[in-house]
C-alpha positions, -999 to +999 in steps of 0.1 A: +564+277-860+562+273-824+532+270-806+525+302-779+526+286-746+515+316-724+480+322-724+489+362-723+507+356-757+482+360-782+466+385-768+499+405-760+502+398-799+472+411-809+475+450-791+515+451-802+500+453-832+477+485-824+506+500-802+520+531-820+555+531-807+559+492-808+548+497-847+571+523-852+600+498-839+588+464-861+596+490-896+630+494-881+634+461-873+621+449-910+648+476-923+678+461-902+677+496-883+670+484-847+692+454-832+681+456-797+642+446-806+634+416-827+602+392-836+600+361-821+593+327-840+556+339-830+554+370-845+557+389-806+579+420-807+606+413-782+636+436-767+664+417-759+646+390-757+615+403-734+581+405-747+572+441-753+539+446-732+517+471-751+507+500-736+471+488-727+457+490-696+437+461-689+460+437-702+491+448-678+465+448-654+453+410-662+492+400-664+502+418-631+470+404-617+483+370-627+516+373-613+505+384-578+483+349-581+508+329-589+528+306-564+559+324-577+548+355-567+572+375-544+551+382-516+519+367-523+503+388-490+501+390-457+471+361-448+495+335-478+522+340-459+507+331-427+491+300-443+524+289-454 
């Protein structure tokens, strides 16, 4: 088994597993039902090959929080791009 790499991983994980709808898709999955959703080598519901993101508030926030941090980010702000 592969190690998680993303520090959101685990803890993205963790609520799939106390997200209703998400649960409702891993028994089709386990029944050959669903093709479009799968479970990684991690255990993290995917579709298509995206991580499923529960529906919990304060963890989109923390990963949308991340993202705007990040030097990837799209537009990082106006006082960043000024910097740069």
């Amino acid at each position: 088994m592969l190690k998680l790499t993303n520090p959101f991983l685990e803890e993205i994980k963790e609520c799939q597993k106390r997200d209703h709808k998400l649960m409702e898709k891993l028994v089709l999955i386990n029944e050959g039902k669903e093709t479009d959703f799968g479970v990684d080598e991690n255990g993290v519901v995917r579709y298509r090959g995206r991580v499923c993101v529960p529906d919990v508030p304060e963890l989109r926030k923390m990963i949308l929080e991340e993202g705007h941090r990040s030097g990837l980010s799209i537009h990082p702000g106006v006082t960043k791009m000024y910097q740069d």
